[in-house]
C-alpha positions, 0 to 999 in steps of 0.5 A: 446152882444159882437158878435152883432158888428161882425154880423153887419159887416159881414152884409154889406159883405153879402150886398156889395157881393151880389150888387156885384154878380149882376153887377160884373163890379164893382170889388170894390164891391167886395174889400169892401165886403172882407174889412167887412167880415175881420173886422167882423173875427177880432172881432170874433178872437178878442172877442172870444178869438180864437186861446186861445194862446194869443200869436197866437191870437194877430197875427191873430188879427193883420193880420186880422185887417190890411188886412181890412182897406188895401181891403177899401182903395183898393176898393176905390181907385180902384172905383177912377181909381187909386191903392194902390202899392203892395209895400206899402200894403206889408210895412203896412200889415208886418209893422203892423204884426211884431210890434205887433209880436215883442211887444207879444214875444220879448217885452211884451207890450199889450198897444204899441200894442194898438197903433201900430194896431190903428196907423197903420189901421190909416195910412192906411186910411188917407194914402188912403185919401190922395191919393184920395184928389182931389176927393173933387172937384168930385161928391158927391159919389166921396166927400163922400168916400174921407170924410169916409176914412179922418173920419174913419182914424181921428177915429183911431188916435183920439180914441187912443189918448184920450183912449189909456192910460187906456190900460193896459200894460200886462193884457189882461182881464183888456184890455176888460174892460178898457175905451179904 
């Protein structure tokens, strides 16, 4: 039962590629397919528990999560004409990857890491959202994007805050049965 999500997201990848496949002029199609096939990798690292190390799970966890919502807001942004500066994927991606580092090897603090990962994929989308705020005078393709990744980034921020201190703070066992 937990894997059914990973299936699910690995399914719009399967779609978005294929839309993809048929009219390749659409390169953002293509952004948003890899955006649900690396989420999809994430829960199955995530969930499955692989790499068994915990300390090399949390950094492929952490790599895969960031460079998820990065391939969304990237593919949307490039649907708008506009891009994301290789400067500022690099500060989130290696931003979010070190903290989570740091907080696994240096400091061991499984709920910093919760907030870290959350707040950061976050960013990234409200990040995306504000780049793309004059959209809300476009059409409604155009509303409804700006409104996904204003949502979607609100849900990160938002969940973790009312979940986030039923993480505990070492225990990664207790962490999948925690509210959060």
């Amino acid at each position: 039962m937990k894997f059914i999500p990973s299936v699910l997201l690995l399914l719009f990848a399967a779609t978005f590629l294929c839309i993809w496949l048929l009219d390749r002029r659409n390169r953002h199609l293509l952004l948003f397919a890899l955006a649900f096939l690396t989420i999809s990798a994430a829960t199955v690292v995530q969930f499955a528990l692989w790499p068994a190390d915990v300390g090399y799970n949390t950094i492929a966890c952490a790599v895969l999560y960031s460079a998820a919502p990065l391939f969304l807001v990237q593919g949307v942004l490039m649907r708008s004409g506009k891009s994301m500066a290789r400067a500022e994927q690099a500060l989130w991606f290696g931003g979010i990857v070190a903290i989570l580092t740091f907080f696994y090897y240096v400091h061991n603090d499984l709920a910093v890491r919760v907030y870290a990962l959350n707040f950061g994929m976050g960013g990234i989308l409200l990040s995306g959202a504000w780049k793309l705020r004059h959209l809300v005078l476009g059409n409604v393709v155009d509303r409804g994007m700006l409104w996904l990744l204003l949502g979607l980034g609100a849900t990160f921020v938002g969940r973790t805050l009312l979940t986030g201190g039923t993480v505990p703070s070492r225990d990664v066992d207790a962490f999948f049965q925690s509210a959060f």
